[in-house]
C-alpha positions, 0 to 999 in steps of 0.5 A, a space after each residue: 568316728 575319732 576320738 580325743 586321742 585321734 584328733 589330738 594325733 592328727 593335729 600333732 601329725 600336722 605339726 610336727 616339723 622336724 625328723 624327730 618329730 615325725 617319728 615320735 608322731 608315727 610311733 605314738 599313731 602305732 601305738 593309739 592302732 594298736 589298743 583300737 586293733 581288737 575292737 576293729 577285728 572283733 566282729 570277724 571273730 564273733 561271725 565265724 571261728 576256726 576249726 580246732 586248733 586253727 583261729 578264725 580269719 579274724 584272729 589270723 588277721 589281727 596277729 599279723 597286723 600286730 606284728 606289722 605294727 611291733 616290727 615297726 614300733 621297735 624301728 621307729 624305737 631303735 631310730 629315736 633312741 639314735 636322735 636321743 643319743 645325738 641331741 645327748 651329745 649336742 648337751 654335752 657339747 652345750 654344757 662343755 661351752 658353757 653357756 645356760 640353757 633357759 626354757 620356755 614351758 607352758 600349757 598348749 597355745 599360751 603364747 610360747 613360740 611368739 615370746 620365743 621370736 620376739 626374744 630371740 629374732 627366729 621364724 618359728 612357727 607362733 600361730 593361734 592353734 593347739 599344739 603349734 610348735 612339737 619340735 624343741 628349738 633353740 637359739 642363742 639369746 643375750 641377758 643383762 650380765 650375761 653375754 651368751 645364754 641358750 633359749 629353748 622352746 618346748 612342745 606345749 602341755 596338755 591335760 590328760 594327755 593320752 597314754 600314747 603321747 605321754 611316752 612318744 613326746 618324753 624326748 621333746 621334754 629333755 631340754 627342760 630337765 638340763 635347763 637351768 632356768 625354766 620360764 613357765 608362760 602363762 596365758 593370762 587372759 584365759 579363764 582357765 589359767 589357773 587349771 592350766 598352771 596346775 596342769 603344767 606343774 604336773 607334768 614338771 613334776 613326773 618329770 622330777 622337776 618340782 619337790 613334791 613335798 614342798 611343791 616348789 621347783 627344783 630348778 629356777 623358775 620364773 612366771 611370765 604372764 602373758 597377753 596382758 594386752 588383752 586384760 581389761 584395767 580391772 582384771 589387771 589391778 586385781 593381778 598386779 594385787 596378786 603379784 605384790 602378795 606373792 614377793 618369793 615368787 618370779 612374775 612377770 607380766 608381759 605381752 609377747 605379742 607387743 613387747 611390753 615387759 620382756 625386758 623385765 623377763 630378760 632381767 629376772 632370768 638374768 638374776 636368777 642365773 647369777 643369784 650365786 655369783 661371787 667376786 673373785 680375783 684373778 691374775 693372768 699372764 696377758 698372753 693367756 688369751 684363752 682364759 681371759 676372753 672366757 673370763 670375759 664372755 662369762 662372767 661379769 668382770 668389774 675391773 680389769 688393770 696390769 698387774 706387773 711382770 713375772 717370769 711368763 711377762 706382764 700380768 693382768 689382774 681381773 676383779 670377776 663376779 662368777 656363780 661357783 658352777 662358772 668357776 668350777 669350769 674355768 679352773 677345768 680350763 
């Protein structure tokens, strides 16, 4: 017999596609071993005991697979923290360049990965099957006003997730935290969408992502409503009715599957990234190649003319619409 928890680790086992994955796959299989190992070896105990103060073979047995499975554990562990480490640094990296992080969440087959391709051009694995992609993967994507952002897909949420995965998968969840704009993709058509939103804003919520007390997002969020191919007229003028009266929040319907409303998406993201932004002047030597060429894939330049000579030669005056996170990096420059 397996149970939930078995059958959601096999197919995670399945899935999994990169080295990080097949750890955080193997250290949650471990532990869900683990909790089943006194259940498995409780027989032996109750068929024969031990003799004063040596244990039965049962009780022998289950110590030493115990310490089989922490010495691996603690392995699997030391070599996540390692991978965790490194992607840290690949962050610090990305913050550094510095280009905005959007991330793709939503509940398990809600049409992530297939929204991810068709943004991006990628191959990523985007089938119709649980837990499809467990591997964060990211690509470089273009906005309107934005010339170069990092889009993210994340391992699909689940409800009541086991105990095990909750702690294994933790890493595969990082990217969200540093994002700067979260997509949550919904798959519309399905019954049980609004139990999958709150599903999904839960686990955004253990995460520190969502303001408890007001039950809003910490970071920007948009709602990209998914398989609107697959509603039929009725139930998508009861939606669109649903959109209209909620104007403070970011909706957007899509397919992803056609391409219908993800450029629609791209500008709503876009939005929110520069919703900050203010017009700023600047006057540059026209040497100064670096900053200018910064200026320029950064921020949205309005207008950019010669401003004379000093003593550095001629001058460039540039008119720049930047949010006050771009401008606090290019005076770092």
């Amino acid at each position: 017999m397996i149970d939930r928890t078995g059958l959601i680790l096999e197919i995670f086992g399945e899935r999994a596609a990169t080295a990080e994955g097949r750890l955080q796959v193997e250290l949650a299989h471990l532990d869900y071993q683990a909790g089943r190992l006194v259940r498995s070896w409780t027989h032996l105990e109750r068929q024969r005991g031990g003799f004063g103060f040596l244990g039965g073979p049962g009780e022998t047995q289950i110590e030493a697979d115990r310490r089989m499975i922490r010495d691996r554990m603690a392995r699997l562990r030391r070599e996540l923290e390692q991978v965790r480490r490194t992607r840290g640094l690949h962050r610090s990296r990305r913050e550094k360049a510095p280009w905005p992080v959007i991330a793709l969440v939503g509940y398990t087959n809600a049409g992530k990965s297939t929204l991810f391709n068709r943004l991006t051009g990628a191959g990523v694995m985007a089938e119709d099957l649980l837990f499809a992609t467990l591997d964060p993967t990211m690509r470089r994507i273009r906005l309107p006003g934005v010339d170069k952002a990092i889009l993210s897909d994340t391992v699909g949420f689940i409800s009541d997730l086991p105990t095990q995965l909750v702690a294994a998968f933790r890493a595969t969840l990082e990217e969200v935290t540093a994002a700067d704009v979260i997509v949550h993709v919904r798959d519309i058509a399905n019954p049980d969408t609004a139990a999958q939103k709150a599903e999904v804003l839960d686990i955004l919520s253990d995460l520190g992502l969502l303001d408890d007390e007001a039950e809003t997002p910490r970071i920007p969020m948009v709602e990209a409503w998914n398989k609107w191919d697959l509603l039929d007229a009725e139930r998508a003028i009861e939606l669109t009715d649903q959109i209209a009266a909620h104007p403070d929040e970011v909706i957007v319907p899509l397919s992803a599957l056609t391409g219908v409303g993800t450029d629609a998406l791209l500008e709503a993201v876009s939005r929110l990234l520069t919703q900050g932004a203010r017009l700023h002047t600047f006057v540059l030597p026209a040497s100064d190649g670096q900053r200018l060429a910064w200026l320029h894939a950064h921020g949205e330049v309005l207008a950019d003319d010669e401003a004379g000579e000093d003593e550095r030669g001629p001058l460039r005056r540039l008119s720049v619409r930047l949010e006050p996170r771009e401008l606090g990096r290019f005076t770092r420059l």
